[in-house]
C-alpha positions in Angstrom: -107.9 -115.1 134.2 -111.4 -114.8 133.5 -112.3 -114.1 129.6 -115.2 -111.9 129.2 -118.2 -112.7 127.2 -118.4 -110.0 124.3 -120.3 -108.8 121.2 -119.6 -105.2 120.4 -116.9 -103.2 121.3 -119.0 -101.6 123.9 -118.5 -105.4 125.6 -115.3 -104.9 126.2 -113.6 -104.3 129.5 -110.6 -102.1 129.6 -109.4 -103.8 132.9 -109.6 -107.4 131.2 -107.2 -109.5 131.3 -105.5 -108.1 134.7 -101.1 -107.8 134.6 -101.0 -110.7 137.0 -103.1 -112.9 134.9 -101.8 -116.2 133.0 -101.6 -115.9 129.1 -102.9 -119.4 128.8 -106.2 -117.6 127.7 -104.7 -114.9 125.8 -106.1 -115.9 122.3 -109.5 -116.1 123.8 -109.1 -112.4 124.8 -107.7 -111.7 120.9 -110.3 -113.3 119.7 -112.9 -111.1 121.6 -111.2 -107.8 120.5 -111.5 -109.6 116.5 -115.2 -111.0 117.4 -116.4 -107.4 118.7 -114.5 -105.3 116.0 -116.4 -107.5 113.2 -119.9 -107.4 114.9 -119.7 -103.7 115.7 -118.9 -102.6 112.1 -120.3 -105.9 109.7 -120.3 -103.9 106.9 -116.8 -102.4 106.4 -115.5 -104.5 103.7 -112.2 -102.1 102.7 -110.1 -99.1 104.2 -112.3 -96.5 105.9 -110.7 -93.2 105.7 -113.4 -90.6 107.6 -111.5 -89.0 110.1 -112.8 -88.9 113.6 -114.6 -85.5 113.3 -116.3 -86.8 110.0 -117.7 -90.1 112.3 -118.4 -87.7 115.0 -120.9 -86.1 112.7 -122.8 -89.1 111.4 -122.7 -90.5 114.9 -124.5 -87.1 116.3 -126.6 -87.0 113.4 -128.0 -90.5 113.8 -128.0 -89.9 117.6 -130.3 -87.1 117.0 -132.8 -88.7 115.4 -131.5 -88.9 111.8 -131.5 -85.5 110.8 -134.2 -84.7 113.8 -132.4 -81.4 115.0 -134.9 -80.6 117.8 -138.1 -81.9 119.1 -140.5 -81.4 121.8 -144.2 -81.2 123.0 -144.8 -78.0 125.0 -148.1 -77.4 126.9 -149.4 -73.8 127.1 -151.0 -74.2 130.5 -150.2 -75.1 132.7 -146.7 -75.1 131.3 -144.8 -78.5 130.9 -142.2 -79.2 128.6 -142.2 -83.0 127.1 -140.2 -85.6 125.3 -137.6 -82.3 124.5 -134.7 -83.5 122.4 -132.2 -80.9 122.0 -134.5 -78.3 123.8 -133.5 -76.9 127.0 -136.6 -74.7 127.6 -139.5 -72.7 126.1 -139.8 -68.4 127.0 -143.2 -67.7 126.2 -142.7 -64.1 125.1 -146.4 -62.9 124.8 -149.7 -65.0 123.9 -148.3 -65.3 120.3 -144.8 -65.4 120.7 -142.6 -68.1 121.6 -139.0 -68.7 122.1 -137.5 -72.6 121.9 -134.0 -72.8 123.1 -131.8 -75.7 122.2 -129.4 -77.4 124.4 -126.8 -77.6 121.6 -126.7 -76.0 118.6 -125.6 -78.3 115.8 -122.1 -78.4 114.1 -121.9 -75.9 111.3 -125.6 -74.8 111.8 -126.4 -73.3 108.7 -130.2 -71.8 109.2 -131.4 -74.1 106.5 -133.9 -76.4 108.0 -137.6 -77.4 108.0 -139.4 -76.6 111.2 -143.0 -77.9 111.9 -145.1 -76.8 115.2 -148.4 -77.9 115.1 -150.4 -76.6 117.2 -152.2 -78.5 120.5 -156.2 -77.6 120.2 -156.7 -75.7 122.8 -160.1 -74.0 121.2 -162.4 -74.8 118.1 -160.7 -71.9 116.2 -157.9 -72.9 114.0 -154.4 -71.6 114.9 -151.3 -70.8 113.1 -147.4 -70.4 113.0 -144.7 -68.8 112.0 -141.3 -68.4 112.4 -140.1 -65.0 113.1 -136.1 -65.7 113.9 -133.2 -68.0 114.2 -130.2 -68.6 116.2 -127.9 -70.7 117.0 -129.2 -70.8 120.2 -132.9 -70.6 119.9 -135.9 -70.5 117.2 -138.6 -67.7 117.6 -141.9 -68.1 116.5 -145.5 -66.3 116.7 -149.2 -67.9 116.8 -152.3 -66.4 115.1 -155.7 -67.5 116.1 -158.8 -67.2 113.8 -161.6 -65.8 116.0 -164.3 -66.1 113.2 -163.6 -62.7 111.9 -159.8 -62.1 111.5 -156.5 -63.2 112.8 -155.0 -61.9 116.1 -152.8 -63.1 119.0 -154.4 -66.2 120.8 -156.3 -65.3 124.2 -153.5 -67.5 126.0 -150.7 -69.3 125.1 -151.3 -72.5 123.1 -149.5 -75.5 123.1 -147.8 -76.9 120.5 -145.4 -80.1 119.4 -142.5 -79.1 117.3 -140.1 -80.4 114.7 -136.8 -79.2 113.3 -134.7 -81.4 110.5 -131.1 -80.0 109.7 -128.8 -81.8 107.2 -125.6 -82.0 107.9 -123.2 -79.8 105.9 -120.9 -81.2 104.0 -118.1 -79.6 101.3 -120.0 -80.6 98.5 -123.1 -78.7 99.8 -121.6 -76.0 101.5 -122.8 -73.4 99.5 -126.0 -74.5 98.1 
């Protein structure tokens, strides 16, 4: 039997030790389970009682970018998409409108969020954003360009990077 050199649990190899094997090396393999169990949680120091959906949710939420709900960098022309998390595409609905649609929505999506799109230069006249809706499945938002006089709809579409933070819910915040 060969034992398998592990860390994490991750190390582990579900195959390991084969039926046929000798037990001779048994405790080695016990002691990788223990060894991988400790180094894969060090800080768990008394009874954890989350349930799997509750580690699910931290797990996603740290996977995500703590909290990060949806990122990107989106090019106006020509168009490119870039370092996207959690966004499947942009619709450019006009000049000034955009739609962003996420590849997941999150777990108890509550619309309460921060969202920051900054806009790419594209010109010397400053642009701005705003978000016009919200779905589960996409965000909606509109540029204004200053062209010295007034605001209006951008000549093209800009580009722009874009942030969204969600919290996860949680019973004691439900309904703040």
């Amino acid at each position: 039997m060969t034992v398998e050199s592990v860390t994490y649990i991750n190390d582990l190899d579900v195959n390991s030790p084969s039926g046929g094997d000798s037990i001779s090396e048994g405790d080695d393999h016990i002691r990788n389970i223990k060894r991988s169990i400790k180094n894969t949680f060090p800080n768990v120091n008394q009874a954890v009682t989350a349930t799997a959906e509750d580690l699910n949710k931290i797990s996603d939420f740290a996977n995500n970018g703590n909290g990060v709900f949806a990122s990107c960098k989106f090019s106006g022309s020509p168009i490119q998409l870039k370092y996207a998390h959690n966004v499947s595409k942009v619709d450019i609905l006009s000049n000034s409108g955009y739609r962003v649609w996420f590849k997941q929505p999150t777990d108890g999506f509550d619309y309460h969020y921060a969202v920051q799109i900054t806009p790419i230069a594209t010109t010397q006249r400053p642009v701005t954003c705003q978000v016009t809706d919200q779905r589960d499945e996409w965000i909606a938002f509109t540029t204004s360009e200053w062209n010295g006089t007034d605001m209006g709809a951008p000549a093209e579409p800009i580009g722009f990077y874009m942030t969204m933070v969600d919290m996860i819910q949680t019973e004691a915040n439900a309904n703040t």
